[in-house]
N, C-alpha and C positions, 0 to 999 in steps of 0.2 A: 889269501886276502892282501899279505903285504905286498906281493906282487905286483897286483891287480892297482894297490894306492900309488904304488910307486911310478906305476905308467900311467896315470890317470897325471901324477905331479909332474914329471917327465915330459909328458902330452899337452900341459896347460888344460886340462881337463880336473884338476884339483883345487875344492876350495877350504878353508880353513872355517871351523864351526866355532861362533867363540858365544862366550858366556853368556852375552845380550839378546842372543838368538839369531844375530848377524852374519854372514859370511865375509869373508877380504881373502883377495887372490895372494896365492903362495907370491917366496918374494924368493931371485935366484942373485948367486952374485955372479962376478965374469965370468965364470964355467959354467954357468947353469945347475950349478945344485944349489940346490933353496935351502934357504938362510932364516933366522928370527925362530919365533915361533910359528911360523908357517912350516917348518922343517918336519916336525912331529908327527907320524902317519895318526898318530892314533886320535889326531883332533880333526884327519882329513876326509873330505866328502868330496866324493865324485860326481862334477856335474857336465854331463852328459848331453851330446845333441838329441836336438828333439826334433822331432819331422811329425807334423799334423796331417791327417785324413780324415775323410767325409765320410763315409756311410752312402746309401742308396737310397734315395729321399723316398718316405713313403706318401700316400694321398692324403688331400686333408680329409676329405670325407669318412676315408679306411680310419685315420689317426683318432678323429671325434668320434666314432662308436668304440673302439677300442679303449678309450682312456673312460668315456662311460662304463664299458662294463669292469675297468679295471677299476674304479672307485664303488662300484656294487661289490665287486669282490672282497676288498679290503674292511676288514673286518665281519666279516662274514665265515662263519665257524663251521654251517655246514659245507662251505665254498673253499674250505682250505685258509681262506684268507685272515682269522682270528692273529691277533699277535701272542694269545696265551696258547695257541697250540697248530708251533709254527714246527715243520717240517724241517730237520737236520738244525735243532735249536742251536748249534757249536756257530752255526753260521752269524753273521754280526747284520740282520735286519729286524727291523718291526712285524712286517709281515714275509712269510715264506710259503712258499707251496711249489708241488711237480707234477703236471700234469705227463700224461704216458698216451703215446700215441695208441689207438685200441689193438693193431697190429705190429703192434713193437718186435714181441717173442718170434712173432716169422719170419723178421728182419733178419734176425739173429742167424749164423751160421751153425751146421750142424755141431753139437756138443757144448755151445755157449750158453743156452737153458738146461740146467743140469735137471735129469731126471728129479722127483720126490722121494724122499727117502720115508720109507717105511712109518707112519703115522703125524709124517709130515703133510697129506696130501688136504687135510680139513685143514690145514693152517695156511695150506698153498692156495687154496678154492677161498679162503676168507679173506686173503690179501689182492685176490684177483678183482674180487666184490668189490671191495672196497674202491680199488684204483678203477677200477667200470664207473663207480657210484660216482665218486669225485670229478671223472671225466663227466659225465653226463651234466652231473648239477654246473659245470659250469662250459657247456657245449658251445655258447654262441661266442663267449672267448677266444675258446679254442679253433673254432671257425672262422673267426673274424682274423685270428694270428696268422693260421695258415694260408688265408686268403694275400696276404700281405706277404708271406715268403714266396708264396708261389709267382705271386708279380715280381719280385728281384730276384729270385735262382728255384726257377723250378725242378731243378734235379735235386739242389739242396730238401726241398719241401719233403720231398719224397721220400729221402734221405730219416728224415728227423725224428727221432725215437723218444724225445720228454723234451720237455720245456718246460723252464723254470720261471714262474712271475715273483717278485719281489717289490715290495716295497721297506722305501727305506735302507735299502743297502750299503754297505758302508764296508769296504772288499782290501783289506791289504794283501800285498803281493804273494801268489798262489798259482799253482800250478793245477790242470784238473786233469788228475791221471785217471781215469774211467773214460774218459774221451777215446774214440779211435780216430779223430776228425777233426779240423775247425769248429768255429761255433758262429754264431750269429746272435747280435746284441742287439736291441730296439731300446729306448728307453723313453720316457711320457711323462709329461705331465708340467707343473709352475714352475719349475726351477731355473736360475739364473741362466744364459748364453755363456757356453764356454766354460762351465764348471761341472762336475757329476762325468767327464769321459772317461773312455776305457785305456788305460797305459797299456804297453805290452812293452816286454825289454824284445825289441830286435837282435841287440847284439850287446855287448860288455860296454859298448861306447857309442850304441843308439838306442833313442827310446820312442816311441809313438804314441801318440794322442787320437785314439780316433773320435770324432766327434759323433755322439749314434743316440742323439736327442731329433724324435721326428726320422730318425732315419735306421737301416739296418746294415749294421756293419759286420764285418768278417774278417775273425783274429783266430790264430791260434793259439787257444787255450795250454798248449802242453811248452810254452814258455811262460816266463811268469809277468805274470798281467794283475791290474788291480784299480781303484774306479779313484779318480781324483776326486779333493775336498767339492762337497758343496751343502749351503746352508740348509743342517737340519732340521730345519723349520718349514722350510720348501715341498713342495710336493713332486715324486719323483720315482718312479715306478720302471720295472726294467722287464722286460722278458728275454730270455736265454734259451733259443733253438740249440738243441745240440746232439751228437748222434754213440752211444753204448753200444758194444757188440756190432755183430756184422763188418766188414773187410775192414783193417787199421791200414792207415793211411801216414806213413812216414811224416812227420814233418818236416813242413817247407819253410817256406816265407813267413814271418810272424802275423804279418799283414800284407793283404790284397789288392788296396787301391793305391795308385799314383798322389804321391804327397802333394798336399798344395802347399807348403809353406814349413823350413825349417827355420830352427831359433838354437 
């Protein structure tokens, strides 16, 4: 890490954190090593270019039945959507849930659905149930989602083995190792322009902003990525296509589309 500050100060990519919640750029003398209290790695934060992108504008029509059924869903207990009994609670939203596409397991390549082990097969057949039952009850969702991926990357659609709806999300920086793939982000609903995007670190000294409110965007999750601030009072709902098992795909590019605008 002290490496990492020390070319970040080196770079002019170094700011000093001080006590008011402030920053003030490092300060060098004629050789360029930094001077004052700017000097100190350990008060130093690295800030980082940022390059923004858009996402793949989805339909209005598609967007209003969707954000309709995704406000039936939230709070809704048989629908996954309850806040008291949300799906991978460790997760930091109000509402959680995973939807499984119904052909997921034939996705999967040979050996990556592991057989039943011996009086595990009633507990395998009840979690099957379940995940059928959960898809069903909330079918025109997941209809309505895929119809919308399929218009922006229809290999992706095809592709896509669960999807996650949240509301209320609130994502520090994480990596998602179960991924063998990109993902694809959509997000909905009242919240402010320009706040609630998806970050992704591209590299040690770039970061990205995708913007994927009204639109669906394509990040590689297996860098680390995370949702910037926005007002938890706001309504703001997220679904996450994204693909488990079946061929792993290297990572590439953090991100997929042509920046419009660095800062």
């Amino acid at each position: 890490m002290e490496m990492l500050l020390e070319r970040y100060r080196s770079e002019g990519l170094g700011v000093v954190a001080r006590r008011d919640g402030d920053e003030e750029e490092t300060e060098e003398d004629s050789s360029g090593v930094a001077t004052g209290p700017s000097s100190s790695l350990g008060s130093l934060l690295g800030r980082r270019r940022v390059v923004r992108v858009s996402g793949v504008p989805v339909r209005k029509d598609l967007l209003d039945a969707l954000l309709t059924e995704l406000r039936s869903w939230r709070g809704g207990r048989a629908r996954g959507g309850s806040p008291n009994h949300r799906e991978r609670p460790s997760i930091r939203a109000t509402c959680y849930a995973i939807l499984r596409a119904p052909d997921a397991n034939d996705r999967k390549l040979e050996g990556q659905v592991p057989p039943p082990r011996d009086g595990d097969r009633t507990a395998t057949s009840r979690r099957g149930r379940r995940t059928a039952k959960k898809l069903e009850r909330n079918r025109t969702l997941w209809d309505l989602a895929q119809m919308a991926m399929r218009e922006a990357d229809e290999v992706f659609a095809e592709e896509c083995t669960e999807m996650a709806i949240t509301y209320g999300f609130v994502g520090s920086p994480h990596i998602d190792k179960q991924n063998c793939g990109p993902f694809y982000g959509l997000a909905l609903g009242e919240f402010k322009e320009g706040t609630g995007q998806v970050c992704v670190e591209c590299s040690a000294r770039i970061v990205a902003e995708v913007d994927t409110k009204n639109r669906l965007g394509r990040i590689d999750g297996r860098y680390p990525h995370w949702v910037t601030p926005y007002d938890p009072q706001e309504e703001r709902f997220s679904l996450i296509y994204y693909v488990t098992g079946g061929k792993f795909k290297p990572p590439g590019p953090a991100i997929f589309s042509v920046p419009v605008e660095t800062t």
